[in-house]
C-alpha positions as CSV (number, residue, x, y, z in Angstrom):
1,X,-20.8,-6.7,-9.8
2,X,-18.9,-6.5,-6.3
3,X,-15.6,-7.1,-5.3
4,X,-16.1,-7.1,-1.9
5,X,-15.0,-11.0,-1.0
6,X,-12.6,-10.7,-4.1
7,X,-10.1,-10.6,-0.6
8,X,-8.4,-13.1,2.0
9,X,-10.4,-13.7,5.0
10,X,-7.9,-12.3,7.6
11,X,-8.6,-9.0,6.2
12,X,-12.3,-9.5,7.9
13,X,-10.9,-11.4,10.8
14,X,-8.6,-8.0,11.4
15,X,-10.8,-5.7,10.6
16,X,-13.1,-7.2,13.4
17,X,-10.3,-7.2,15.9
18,X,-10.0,-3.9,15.7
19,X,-13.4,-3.1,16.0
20,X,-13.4,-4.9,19.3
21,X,-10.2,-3.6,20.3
22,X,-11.3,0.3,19.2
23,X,-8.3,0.7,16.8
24,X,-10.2,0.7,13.5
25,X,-10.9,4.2,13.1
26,X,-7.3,5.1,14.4
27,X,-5.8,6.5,10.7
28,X,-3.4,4.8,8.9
29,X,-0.6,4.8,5.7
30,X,-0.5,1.5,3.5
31,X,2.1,1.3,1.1
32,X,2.3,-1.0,-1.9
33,X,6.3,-1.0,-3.1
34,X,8.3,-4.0,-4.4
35,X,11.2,-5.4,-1.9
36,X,13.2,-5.9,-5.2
37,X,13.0,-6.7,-8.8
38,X,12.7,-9.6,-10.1
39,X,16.1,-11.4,-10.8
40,X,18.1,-9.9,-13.8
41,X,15.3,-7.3,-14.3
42,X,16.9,-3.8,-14.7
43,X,13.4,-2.2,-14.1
44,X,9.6,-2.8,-13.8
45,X,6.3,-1.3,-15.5
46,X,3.4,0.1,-12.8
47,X,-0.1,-1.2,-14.8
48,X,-3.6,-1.6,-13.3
49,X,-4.0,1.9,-11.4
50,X,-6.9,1.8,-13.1
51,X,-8.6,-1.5,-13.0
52,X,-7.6,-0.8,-9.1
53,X,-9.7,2.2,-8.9
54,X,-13.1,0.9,-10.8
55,X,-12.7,-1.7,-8.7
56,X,-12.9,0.5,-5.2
57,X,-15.9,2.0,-6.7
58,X,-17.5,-1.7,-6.7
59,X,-15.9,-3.0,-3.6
60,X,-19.4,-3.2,-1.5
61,X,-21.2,-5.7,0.4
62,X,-24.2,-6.7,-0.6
63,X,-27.1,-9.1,1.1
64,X,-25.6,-11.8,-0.2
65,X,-22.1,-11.3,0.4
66,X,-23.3,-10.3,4.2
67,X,-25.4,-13.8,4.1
68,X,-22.7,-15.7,3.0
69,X,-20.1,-14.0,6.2
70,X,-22.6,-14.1,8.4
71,X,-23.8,-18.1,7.4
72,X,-20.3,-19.3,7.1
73,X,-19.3,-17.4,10.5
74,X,-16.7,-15.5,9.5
75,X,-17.3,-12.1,11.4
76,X,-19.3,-11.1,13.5
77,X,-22.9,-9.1,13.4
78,X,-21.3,-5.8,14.7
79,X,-18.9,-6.4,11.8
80,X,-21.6,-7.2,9.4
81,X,-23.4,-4.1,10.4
82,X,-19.8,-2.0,10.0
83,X,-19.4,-3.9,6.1
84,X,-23.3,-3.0,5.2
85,X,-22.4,1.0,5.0
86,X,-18.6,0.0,3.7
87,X,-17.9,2.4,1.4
88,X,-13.6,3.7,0.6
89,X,-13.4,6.7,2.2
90,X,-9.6,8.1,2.3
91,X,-7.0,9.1,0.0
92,X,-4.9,7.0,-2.8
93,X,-1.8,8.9,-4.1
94,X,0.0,6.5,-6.1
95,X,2.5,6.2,-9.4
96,X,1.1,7.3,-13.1
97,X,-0.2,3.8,-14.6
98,X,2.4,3.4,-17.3
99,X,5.3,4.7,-14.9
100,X,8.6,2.6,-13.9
101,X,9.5,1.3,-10.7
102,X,12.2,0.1,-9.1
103,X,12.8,-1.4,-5.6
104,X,11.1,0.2,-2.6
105,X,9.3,2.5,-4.7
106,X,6.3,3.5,-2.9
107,X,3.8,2.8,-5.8
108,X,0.7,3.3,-3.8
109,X,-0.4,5.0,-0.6
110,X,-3.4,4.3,0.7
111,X,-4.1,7.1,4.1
112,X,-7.7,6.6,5.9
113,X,-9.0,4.1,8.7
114,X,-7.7,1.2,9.5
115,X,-11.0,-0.3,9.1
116,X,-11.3,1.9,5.6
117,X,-7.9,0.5,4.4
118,X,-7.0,-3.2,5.3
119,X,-9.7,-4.8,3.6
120,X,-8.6,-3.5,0.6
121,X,-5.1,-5.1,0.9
122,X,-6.1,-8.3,-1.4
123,X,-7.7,-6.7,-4.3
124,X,-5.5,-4.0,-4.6
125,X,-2.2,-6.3,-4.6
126,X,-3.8,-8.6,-6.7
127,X,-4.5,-6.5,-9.9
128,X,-1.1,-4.4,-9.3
129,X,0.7,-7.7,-9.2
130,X,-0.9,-9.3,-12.1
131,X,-0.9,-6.7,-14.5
132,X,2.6,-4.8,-13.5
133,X,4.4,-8.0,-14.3
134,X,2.8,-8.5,-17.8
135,X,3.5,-4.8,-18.4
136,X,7.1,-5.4,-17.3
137,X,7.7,-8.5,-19.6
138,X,5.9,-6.4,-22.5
139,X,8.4,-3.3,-22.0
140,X,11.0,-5.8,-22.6
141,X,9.2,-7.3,-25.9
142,X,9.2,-3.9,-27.2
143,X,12.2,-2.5,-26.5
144,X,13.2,-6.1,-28.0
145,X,10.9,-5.7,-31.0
146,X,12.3,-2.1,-32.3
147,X,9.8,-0.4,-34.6
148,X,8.5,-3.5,-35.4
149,X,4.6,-4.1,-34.4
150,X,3.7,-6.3,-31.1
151,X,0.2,-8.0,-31.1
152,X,-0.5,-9.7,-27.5
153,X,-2.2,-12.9,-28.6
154,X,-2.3,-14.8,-25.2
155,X,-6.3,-15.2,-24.3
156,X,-6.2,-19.2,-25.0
157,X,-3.7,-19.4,-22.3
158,X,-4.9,-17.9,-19.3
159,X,-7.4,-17.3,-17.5
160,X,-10.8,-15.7,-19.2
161,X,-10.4,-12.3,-16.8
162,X,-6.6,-12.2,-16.6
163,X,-6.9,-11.9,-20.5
164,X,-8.3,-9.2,-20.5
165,X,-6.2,-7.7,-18.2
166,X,-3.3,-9.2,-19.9
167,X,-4.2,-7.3,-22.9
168,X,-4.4,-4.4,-21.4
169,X,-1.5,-4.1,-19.8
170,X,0.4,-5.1,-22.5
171,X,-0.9,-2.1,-25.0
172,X,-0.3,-0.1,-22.3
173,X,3.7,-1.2,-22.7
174,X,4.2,-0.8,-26.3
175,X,2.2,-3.6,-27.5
176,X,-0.1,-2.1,-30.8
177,X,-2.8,-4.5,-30.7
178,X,-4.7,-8.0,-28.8
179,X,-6.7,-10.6,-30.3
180,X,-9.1,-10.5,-27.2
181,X,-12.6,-8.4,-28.2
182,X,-13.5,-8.1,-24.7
183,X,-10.2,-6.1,-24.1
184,X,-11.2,-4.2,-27.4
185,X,-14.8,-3.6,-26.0
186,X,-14.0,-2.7,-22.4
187,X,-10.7,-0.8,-22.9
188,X,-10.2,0.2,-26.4
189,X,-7.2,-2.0,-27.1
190,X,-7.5,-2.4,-31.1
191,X,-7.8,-6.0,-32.3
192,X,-6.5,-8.3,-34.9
193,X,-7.0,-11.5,-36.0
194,X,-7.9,-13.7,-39.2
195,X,-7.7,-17.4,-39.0
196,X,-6.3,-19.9,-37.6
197,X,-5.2,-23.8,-39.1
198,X,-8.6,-25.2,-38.4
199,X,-9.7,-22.7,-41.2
200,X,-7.4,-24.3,-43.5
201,X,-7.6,-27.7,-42.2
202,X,-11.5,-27.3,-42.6
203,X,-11.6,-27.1,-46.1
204,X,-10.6,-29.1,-48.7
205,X,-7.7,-27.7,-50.3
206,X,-5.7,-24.7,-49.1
207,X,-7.0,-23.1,-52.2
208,X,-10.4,-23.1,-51.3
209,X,-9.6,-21.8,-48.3
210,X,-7.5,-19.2,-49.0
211,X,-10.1,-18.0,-51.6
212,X,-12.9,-18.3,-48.8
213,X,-11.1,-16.1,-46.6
214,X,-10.3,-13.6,-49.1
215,X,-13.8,-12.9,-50.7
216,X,-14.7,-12.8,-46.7
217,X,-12.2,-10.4,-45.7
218,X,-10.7,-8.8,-48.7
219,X,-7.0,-8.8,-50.4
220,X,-6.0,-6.8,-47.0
221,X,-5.9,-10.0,-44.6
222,X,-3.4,-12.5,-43.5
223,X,-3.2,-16.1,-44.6
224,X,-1.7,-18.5,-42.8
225,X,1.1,-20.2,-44.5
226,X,2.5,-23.3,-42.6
227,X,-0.4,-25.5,-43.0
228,X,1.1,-27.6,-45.1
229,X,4.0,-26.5,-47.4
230,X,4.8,-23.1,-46.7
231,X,6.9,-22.4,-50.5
232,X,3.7,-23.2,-51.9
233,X,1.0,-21.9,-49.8
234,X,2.8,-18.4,-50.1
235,X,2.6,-18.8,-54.0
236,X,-0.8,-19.6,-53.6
237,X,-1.6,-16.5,-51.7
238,X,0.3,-14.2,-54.0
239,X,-1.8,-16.0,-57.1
240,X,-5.0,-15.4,-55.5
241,X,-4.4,-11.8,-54.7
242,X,-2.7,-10.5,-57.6
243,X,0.5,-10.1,-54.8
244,X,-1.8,-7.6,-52.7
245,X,-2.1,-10.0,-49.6
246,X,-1.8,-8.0,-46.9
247,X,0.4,-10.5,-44.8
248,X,1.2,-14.1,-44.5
249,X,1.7,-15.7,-40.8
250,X,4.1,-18.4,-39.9
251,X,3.4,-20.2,-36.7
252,X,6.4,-23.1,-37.0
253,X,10.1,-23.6,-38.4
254,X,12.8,-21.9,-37.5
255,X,11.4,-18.9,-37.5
256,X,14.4,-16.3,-38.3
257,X,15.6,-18.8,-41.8
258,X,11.7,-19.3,-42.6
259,X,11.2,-15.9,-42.5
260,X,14.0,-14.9,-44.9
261,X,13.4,-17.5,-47.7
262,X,9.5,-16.0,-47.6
263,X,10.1,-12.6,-48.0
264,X,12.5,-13.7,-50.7
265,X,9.7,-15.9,-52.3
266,X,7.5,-12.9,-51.8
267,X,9.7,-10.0,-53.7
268,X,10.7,-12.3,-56.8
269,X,6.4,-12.9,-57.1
270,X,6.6,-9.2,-57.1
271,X,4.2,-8.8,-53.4
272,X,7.4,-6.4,-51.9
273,X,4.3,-4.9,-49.7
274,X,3.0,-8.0,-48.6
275,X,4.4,-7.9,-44.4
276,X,5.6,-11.0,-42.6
277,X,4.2,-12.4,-39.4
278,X,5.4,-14.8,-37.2
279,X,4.2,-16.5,-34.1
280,X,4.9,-19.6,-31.9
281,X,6.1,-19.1,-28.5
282,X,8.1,-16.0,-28.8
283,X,9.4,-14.3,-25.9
284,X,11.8,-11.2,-25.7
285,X,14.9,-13.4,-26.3
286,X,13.4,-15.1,-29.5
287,X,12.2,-11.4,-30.8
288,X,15.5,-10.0,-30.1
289,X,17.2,-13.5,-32.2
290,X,14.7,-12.4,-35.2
291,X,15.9,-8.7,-34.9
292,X,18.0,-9.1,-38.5
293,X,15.2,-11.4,-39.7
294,X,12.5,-9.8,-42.2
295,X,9.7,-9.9,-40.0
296,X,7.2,-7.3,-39.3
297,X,4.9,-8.2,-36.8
298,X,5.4,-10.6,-34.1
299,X,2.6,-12.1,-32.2
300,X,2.9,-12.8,-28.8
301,X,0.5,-15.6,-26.4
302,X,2.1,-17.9,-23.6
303,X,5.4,-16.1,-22.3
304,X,3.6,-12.5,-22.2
305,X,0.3,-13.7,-19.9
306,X,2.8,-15.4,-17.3
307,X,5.3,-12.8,-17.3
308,X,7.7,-14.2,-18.7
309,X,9.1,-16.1,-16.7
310,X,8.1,-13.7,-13.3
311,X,4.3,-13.8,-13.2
312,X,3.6,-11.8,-9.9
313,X,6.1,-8.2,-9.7
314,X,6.3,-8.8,-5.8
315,X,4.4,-6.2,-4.1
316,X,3.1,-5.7,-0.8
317,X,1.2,-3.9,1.1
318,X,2.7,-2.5,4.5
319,X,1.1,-0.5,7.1
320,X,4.0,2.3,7.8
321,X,2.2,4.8,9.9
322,X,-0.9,5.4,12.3
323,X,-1.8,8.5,14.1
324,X,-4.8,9.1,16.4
325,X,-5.6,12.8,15.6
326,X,-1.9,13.9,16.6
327,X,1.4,13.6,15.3
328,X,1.9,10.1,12.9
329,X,3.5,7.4,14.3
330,X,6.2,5.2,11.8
331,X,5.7,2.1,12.2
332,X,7.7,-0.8,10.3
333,X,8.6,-4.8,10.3
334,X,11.6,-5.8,11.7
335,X,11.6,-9.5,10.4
336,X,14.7,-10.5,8.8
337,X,14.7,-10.6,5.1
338,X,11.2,-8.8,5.2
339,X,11.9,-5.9,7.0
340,X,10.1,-2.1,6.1
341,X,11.1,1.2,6.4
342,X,8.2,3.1,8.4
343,X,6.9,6.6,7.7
344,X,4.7,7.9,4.5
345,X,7.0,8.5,1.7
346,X,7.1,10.8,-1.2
347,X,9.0,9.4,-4.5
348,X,10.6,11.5,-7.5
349,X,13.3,10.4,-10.3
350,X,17.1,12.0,-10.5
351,X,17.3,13.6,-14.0
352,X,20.6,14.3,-15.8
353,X,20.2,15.6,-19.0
354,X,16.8,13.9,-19.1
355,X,18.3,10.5,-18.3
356,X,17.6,8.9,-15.2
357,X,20.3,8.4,-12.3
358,X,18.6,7.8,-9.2
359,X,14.8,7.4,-7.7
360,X,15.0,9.5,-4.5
361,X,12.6,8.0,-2.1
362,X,11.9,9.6,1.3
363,X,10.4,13.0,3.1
364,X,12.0,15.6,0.3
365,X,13.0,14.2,-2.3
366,X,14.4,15.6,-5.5
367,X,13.3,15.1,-9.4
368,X,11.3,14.8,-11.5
369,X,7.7,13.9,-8.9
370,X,6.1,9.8,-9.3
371,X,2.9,10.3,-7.3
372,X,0.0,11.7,-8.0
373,X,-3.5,12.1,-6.6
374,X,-5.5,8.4,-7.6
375,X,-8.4,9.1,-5.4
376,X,-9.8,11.7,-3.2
377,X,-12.7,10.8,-0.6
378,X,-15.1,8.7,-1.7
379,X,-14.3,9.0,-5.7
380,X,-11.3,8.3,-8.0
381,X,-10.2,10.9,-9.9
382,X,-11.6,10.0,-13.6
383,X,-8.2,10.8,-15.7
384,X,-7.2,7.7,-15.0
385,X,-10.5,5.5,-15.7
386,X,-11.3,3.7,-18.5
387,X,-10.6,3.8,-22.1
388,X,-9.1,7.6,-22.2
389,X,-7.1,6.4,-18.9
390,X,-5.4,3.5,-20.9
391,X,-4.2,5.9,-23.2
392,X,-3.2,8.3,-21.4
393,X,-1.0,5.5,-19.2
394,X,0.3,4.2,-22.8
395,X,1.4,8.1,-23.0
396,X,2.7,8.0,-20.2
397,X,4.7,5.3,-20.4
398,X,6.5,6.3,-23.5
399,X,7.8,9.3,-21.8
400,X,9.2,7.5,-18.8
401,X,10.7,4.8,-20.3
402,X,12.5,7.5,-22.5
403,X,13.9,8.5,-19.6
404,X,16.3,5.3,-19.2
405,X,20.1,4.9,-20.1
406,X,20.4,2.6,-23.0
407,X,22.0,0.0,-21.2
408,X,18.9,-0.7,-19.1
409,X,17.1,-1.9,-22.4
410,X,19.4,-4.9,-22.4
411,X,17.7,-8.7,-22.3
412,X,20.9,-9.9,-20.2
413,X,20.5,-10.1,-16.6
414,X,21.7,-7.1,-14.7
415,X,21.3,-4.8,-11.9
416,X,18.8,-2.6,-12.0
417,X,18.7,0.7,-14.1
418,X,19.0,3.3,-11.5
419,X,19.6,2.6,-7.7
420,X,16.7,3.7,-5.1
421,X,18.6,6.6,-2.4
422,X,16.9,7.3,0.4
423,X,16.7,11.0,1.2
């Protein structure tokens, strides 16, 4: 697979400009930072370094990507011929996957060619984009969900790729599991699921179903309880199993009162093991309602694959400085409302006492340091690749979001946790 015209056109269109005009090779600094948080957000969650690199590695163009630019006239040949050897060939220093950002941090840096680095504008922005807001919205399910166990649950409503992606940026925020096996396969996110109410609905008692699922799946399952009459499906499931159920789901009601009148069902049949789940379009604000409920797993589809509410986290990518072989030059926009501070920045978070105060952006910076080598040359550096990469970000972010003041855990709308200085 390629990524190559996984990108807007006017990345070609400039890139063959520049050729023309003989500014391609001059070198160059792209940063990736977010002008602001979304609004009310006290912080955000940095997820698909990763997915960003592999993709680098396949960002090439092939005979029939050339075919179709060359057929539909977007570039020209010279440009064709400059694409056909296209390989990355600078430097990414970059945020830890997992790491928290807040505005202007410089998440990304991206130093080589101009011709090297603006093509890669769309596909890097994309994933970081995507997959930093899900991460953000999950950080805020967990910290919303306590000890209690997250399962992202959201493939049905998104897109078949963003799922996966969705998943995976969601265990790497506190989430424990996903119901998406391609997730499981590709990242080593662990899975869970058991049956849903066409199970139930496709037999013909609730009996007969349970007792299906059970001899498939043992006493340790979950049985879905709100097919019909909850009271009596949870009696039903405690009968079967002798009260060794694993867990019973409940996908409708009010959740919170539901949940306490099953778990009181459940200890007077004498199943005080069996756990309580509950889905059906939960957010952070409906967890965080259920907090003094007895649930113990929440499962999480809709809110968490669009963000909650803020489906992109706002990046772009800004060229802020060039040089020709001599001294760089800072360069920045001036537009109003969209205006960039020029010059290659280093990043590192104000500590006091191991809490956070500040994130010190700027030539010497002071802290604890955000960036770290992503790629070197023409190879990403492999700590941060696949499976072992996920969990090392997971890791990762459990450390830095330790790091916070307790108020910027809070649901309520608010400035954000730490203010960026410019040093």
């Amino acid at each position: 697979m390629t990524f190559a015209l996984y990108t807007d056109r006017y990345e070609l269109t400039m890139l063959q400009a520049a050729l023309r005009s003989g500014k391609a090779q001059r070198q160059t600094v792209f940063e990736v930072f977010a002008r602001h948080l979304p609004p009310g957000r006290r912080f955000g969650v940095v997820a698909g370094t990763g997915r960003v690199l592999e993709a680098i590695t396949q960002f090439k163009f092939g005979e029939a990507e050339l075919d179709y630019l060359r057929t539909a006239e977007i570039v020209d040949e010279p440009t064709l011929d400059y694409l056909a050897d296209y390989r990355f060939q600078g430097q990414i220093e970059g945020y830890r996957e997992g790491e928290l950002y807040f505005a202007d941090s410089p998440v990304l840096s991206v130093t080589g060619s101009f011709a090297d680095s603006v093509i890669l504008e769309t596909l890097i922005l994309s994933i970081l984009n995507y997959d930093s807001a899900i991460a953000s919205a999950a950080a805020r399910m967990h910290a919303a969900a306590g000890e209690r166990v997250l399962v992202e649950m959201g493939a049905r409503r998104a897109h078949e790729e963003a799922a996966v992606a969705a998943a995976r940026a969601a265990y790497i925020a506190g989430f424990s599991a996903t119901s998406d096996l391609e997730a499981g396969r590709k990242w080593g996110v662990p899975t869970m699921g058991t049956s849903a109410h066409s199970f139930t609905l496709l037999h013909d008692s609730e009996k007969e179903a349970f007792t299906a699922q059970i001899e498939s799946q043992g006493e340790r399952t979950t049985l879905l309880v709100d097919t019909y009459d909850i009271s009596a499906a949870v009696a039903l499931a405690v009968e079967i199993t002798g009260g060794k159920v694993a867990a019973v789901r409940i996908d409708s009601g009010d959740l919170g009162q539901v949940a306490i009148a099953v778990r009181k069902q459940l200890d007077e049949l004498g199943a005080k093991d069996t756990k309580i789940v509950v889905t059906s379009d939960l957010d952070e604000y409906t967890i965080a309602a259920l907090a003094a409920a007895p649930v113990d797993r929440y499962g999480v589809g809709t809110s968490l694959v669009t963000g909650s509410g803020h489906p992109t986290a706002g990046f772009v990518y800004k060229l802020v400085a060039h040089s020709d072989g001599g001294e760089w030059v800072d360069v920045a926009k001036k537009s109003k409302d969209k205006a960039s501070r020029g010059g290659k920045k280093q990043a590192a978070r104000e500590l006091e006492g191991g809490i956070a105060i500040a994130e010190q952006v700027g030539a010497q910076p002071a802290g604890r340091v955000l960036q770290t080598l992503l790629w070197d040359g023409n190879l990403p550096i492999e700590t941060h690749l696949g499976k072992s990469g996920v969990e090392t970000a997971r890791e990762h972010h459990r450390e830095a979001i330790s790091e916070l003041p307790a108020s910027a855990l809070r649901l309520s709308k608010g400035e954000p946790a730490i203010p960026t200085l410019f040093v």
